[in-house]
N, C-alpha and C positions, 0 to 999 in steps of 0.2 A: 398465607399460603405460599407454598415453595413452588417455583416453577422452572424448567430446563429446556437448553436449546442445545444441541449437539451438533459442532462442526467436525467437518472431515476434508482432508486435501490430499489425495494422493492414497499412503499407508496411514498416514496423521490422524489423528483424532482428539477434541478434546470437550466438555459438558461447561458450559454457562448454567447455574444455579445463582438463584437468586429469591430473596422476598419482596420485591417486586418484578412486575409481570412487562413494567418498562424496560431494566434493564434484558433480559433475555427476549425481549423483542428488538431491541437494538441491534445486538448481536447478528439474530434471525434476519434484520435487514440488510443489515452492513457487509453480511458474508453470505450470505444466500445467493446472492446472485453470481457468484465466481465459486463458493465452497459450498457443497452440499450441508445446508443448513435445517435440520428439522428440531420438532417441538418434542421431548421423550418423556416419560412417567418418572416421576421422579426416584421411586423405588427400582427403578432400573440400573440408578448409577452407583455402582457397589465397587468399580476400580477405574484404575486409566488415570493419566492429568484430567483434574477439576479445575473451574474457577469459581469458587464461593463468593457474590458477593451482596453484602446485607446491608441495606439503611437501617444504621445502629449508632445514634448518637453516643452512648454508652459504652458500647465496645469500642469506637473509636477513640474514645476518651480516653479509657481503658491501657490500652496497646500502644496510645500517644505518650501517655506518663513511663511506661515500660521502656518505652524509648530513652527516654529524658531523668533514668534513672541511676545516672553515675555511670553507666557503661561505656564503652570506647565507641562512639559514632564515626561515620564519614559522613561528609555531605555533599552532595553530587547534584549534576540537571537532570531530570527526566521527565520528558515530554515537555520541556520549555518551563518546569516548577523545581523549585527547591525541594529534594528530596534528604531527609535522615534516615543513615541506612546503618540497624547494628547487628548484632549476632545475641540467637537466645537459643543456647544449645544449638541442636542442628539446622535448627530453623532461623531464616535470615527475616528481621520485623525491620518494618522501616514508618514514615509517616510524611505524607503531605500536608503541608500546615496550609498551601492556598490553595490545593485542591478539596482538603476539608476528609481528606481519605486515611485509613493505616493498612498498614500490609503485615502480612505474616507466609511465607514462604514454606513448604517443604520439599526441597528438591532430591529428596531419595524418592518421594513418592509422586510427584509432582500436581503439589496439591498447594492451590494460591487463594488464601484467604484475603478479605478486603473488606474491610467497614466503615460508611461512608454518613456523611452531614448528607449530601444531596444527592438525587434520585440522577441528575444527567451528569454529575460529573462519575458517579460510580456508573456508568451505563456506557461511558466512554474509557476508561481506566479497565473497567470489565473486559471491555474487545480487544483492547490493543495488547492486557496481556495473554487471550487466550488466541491472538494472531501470534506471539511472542512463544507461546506453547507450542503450536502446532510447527511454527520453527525450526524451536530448537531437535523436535522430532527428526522430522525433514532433512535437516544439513549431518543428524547423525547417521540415515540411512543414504548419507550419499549425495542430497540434492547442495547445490548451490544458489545464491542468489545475485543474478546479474541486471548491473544499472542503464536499463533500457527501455524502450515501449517496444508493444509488442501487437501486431496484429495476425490473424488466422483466418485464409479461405474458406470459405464453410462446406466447400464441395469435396476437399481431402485434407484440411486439417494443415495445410502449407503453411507456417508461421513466418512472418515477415519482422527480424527483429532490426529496430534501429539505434543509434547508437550515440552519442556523443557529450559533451557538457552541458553545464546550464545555458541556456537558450538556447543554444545549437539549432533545434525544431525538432527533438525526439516525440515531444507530446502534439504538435502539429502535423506531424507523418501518422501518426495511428490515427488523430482525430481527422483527418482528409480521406484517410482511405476507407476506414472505417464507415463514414460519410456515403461512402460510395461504394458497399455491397461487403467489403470485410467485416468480420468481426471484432471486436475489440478484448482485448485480452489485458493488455497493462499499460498505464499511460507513462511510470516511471522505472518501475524495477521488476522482475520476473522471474519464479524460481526454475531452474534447469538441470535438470541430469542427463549423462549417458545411458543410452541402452542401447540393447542388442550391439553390432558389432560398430556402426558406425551413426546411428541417430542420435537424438538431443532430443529430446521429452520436455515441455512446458506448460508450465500450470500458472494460475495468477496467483499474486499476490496482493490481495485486495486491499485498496485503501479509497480514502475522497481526491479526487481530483483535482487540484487545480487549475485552472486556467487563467491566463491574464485575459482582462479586458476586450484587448484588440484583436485577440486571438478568438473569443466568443463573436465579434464583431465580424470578420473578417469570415468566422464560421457559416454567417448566418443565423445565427440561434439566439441574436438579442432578443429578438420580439417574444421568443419561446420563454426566454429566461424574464423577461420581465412583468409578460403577463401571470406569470409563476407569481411573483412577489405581487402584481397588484391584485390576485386572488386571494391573499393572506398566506399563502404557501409559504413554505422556508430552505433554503436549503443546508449543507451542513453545517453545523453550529457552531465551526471553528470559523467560520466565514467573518472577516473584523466587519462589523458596524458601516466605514464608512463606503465600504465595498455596498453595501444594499444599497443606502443612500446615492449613490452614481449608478447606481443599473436601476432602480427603478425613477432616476430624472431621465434615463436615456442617456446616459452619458459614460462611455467607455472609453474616455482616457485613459491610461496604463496610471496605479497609484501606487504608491511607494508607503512604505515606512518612512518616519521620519529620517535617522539615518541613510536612507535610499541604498541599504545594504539589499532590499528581500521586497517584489514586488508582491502588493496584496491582490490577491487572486480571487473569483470565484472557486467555492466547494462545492463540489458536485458531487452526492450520494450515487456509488452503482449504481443503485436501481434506476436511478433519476436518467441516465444515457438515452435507453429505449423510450420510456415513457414521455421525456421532453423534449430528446434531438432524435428519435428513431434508428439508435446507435445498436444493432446486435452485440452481446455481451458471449465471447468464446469462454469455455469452462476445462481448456487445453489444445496441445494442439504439437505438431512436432516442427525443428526448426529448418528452415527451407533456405534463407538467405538472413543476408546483413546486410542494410545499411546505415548511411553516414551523413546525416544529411545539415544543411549549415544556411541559415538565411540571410538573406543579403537583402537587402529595400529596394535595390539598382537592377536592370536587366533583368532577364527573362530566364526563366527554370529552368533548369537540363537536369538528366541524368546520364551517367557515367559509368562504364565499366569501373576497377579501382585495379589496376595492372600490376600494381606490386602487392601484394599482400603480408602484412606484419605478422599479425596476429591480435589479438586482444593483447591487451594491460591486465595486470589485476587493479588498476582503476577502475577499469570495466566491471569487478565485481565487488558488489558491496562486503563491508569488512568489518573489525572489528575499527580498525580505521578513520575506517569514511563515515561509517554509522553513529550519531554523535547525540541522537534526539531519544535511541530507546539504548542504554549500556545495559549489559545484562546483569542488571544488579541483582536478581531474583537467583542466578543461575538454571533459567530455566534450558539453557543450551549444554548446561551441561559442561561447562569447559570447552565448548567448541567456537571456531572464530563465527560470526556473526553471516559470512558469507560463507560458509563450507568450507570441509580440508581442503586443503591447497593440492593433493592429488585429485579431486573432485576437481577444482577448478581449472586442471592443466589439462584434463582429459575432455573438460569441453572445449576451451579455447583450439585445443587442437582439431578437434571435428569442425566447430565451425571454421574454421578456418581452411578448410575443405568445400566448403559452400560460396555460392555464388554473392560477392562484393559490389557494393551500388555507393556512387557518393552522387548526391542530390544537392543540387542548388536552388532554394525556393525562396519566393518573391513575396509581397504580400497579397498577391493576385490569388486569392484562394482555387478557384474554378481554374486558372493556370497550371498553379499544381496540382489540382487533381489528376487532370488531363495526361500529363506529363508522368505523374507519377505511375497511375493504370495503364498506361503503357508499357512501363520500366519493367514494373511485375509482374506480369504476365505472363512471361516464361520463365518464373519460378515454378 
């Protein structure tokens, strides 16, 4: 039995099809709570981007040898797996050997075929490329996508974006305020366009969260998160092994990869915010202010006008560049950079830059910074 889930973000659209009933429930979890997500009849879906994908040992077998058939390969990362990627006509076929997946692409029509050994890794391959559809949509109509969190007053839609590099405290600014009566909108990245004469429009871009350790700690939300695990619960599947193992001893030291390149974080499924930390989930929202915010272990919190103002980097905005975990090997973008035309992305840097500048110095005193923070913005 075939069954469909249809997301939608903005003008975007695109159908999860599938023969099983897991993977388009995946989907329907993973983006329902930020993309309007429903369940459709499957004789409904007659155009538009699809993603087909079918547990089909045979056709992946099939599509895998097609691969491996003397033709001119490349081989690339994506999503952290070796992928082969060749050309069959105008269709782009490629194959995961350890994700146990094949692909078959048609980007005139934008229609992504996928046949897969197992039910959760095709259910996770399924989302991320039809978040990678609705995309490349997106940045053709103009939107961009900026490397930020993002939260939104629920009384007029005020979006508080914040800003900086890894740790800086981008994803502890939306998780505090958030905390404390905003909504939450993006913990890492956020798509953005211009309207009307001088606004900025924000929609999420859904993904799992993560969070380091000390930072759930520091939350308050161990005991939430732990009793999670010791009811059998789970949370995302990308979560390594020994991340459970130290949250349900109680134990939130910050854990590293071995190289201590990439700290291993808890995943947090969207849905999971509201249901486990009482976190409201924003579905847009327009942009109100920036901040900058940087933590220090010493002293006490402040916030800060920011007197001279630069502007944005296109560091600030993700690209084909900085993007390194999904290449658009499919071309479902189309030929476009990964983050928007670069006039897209000049025409928001400039609005926001127009908007009111916060740099924030935060401790690990959580309650301190809230405090401090809910003051700041306030008269946004």
């Amino acid at each position: 039995m075939i069954s469909a889930t249809r997301l939608t973000a903005a003008e975007a659209a695109v159908t999860v099809l599938s023969n099983r009933t897991e993977v388009t429930d995946w989907a329907a979890r993973y983006f329902g709570q930020w993309w309007n997500a429903s369940a459709v009849e499957t004789s409904s879906v007659c155009a538009g981007p699809v993603v087909v994908a079918s547990v089909d040992p045979s056709a992946y077998e099939g599509l895998s040898l097609l691969v491996h058939d003397g033709r001119h390969t490349d081989e690339v990362e994506y999503a952290r797996h070796r992928m082969l990627v060749a050309r069959d006509g105008e269709d782009i076929i490629a194959t995961s050997p350890d994700e146990g997946i094949a692909y078959r692409s048609t980007p005139s029509t934008g229609r992504v075929e996928l046949w897969g050994l197992g039910v959760l890794e095709l259910a996770l391959a399924a989302s991320r490329l039809a978040r990678e559809a609705v995309r490349g949509q997106l940045l053709r109509d103009g939107w961009a996508i900026l490397h930020a969190s993002a939260v939104v007053r629920p009384e007029d839609g005020a979006t508080l974006l914040a800003f900086g590099g890894k740790g800086a405290g981008k994803t502890t600014t939306a998780l505090l305020l958030a905390s404390a009566g905003w909504q939450l909108l993006a913990n890492d990245r956020v798509l953005v366009r211009p309207t009307g004469e001088r606004d900025v429009e924000v929609v999420p871009w859904p993904s799992a969260a993560a969070l380091g350790l000390g930072l759930v700690d520091a939350l308050g939300w161990g005991a939430a998160v732990r009793g999670h695990l010791q009811e059998g619960r789970s949370f995302h599947p990308t979560q390594h092994d020994t991340v459970t193992e130290a949250l349900l001893a109680g134990d939130f030291t910050p854990l590293w990869e071995e190289d201590r390149r990439r700290e291993r974080k808890l995943q947090v499924w969207p849905d999971q915010f509201p249901k486990l930390f009482g976190v409201a989930l924003a579905t847009g929202g327009r942009a109100a202010g920036l901040l900058f915010p940087l933590v220090e272990a010493e002293g006490s919190p402040y916030v800060s006008d920011v007197t001279h103002v630069h502007g944005l980097s296109q560091d600030d905005f993700m690209s084909g560049a900085t993007e390194d975990r999904y290449p658009d090997v499919f071309e479902l973008a189309q030929g476009m950079d990964s983050g928007g035309r670069r006039s897209a992305r000049d025409e928001v840097s400039a609005r926001l830059a127009a908007l009111p500048h916060l740099r924030a110095r935060l401790t690990h005193d959580a309650l301190a910074n809230t405090v401090v923070l809910l003051a700041a913005v306030d008269a946004i």
